[in-house]
N, C-alpha and C positions, 0 to 999 in steps of 0.2 A: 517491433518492440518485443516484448515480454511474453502477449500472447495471453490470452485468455487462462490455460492452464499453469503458467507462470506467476500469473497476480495471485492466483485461487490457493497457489503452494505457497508465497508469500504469506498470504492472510489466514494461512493455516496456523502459521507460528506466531499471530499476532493478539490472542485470545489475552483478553487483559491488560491491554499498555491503552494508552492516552493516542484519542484523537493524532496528535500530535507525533508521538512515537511512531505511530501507524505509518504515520505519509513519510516521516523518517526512511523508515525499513523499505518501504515501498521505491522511494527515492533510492535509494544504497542500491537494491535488488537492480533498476534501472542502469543504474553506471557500471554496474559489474556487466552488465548483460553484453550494453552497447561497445562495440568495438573501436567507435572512435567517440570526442566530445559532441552533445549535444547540439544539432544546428537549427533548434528552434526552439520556442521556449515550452516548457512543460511547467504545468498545474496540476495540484492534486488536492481534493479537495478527501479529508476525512471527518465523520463525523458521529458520537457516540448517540447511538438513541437507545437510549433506558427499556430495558423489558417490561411489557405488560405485566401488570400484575393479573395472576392467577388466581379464578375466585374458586 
């Protein structure tokens, strides 16, 4: 797949989009990568967790 430093360069360019968006790009990055269609199924699971607030 992608590879560790592949998702990390992915998620570099994903700073402020929607959960949703995220596994989008993430998703696209995937089908470009792989050289033939998908032969099992893929799940991505993204999810925003709000910053701590700083006292």
């Amino acid at each position: 797949m992608l590879g560790d430093d592949g998702l990390a360069d992915v998620l570099t360019t994903c700073t402020g989009l929607t959960a949703g968006a995220v596994a989008a790009r993430i998703m696209r990055a995937v089908e470009r990568f792989a050289s033939d269609a998908p032969s099992d199924d893929m799940a991505i699971l993204a999810m925003r967790v709000p910053e701590l607030p700083r006292d």
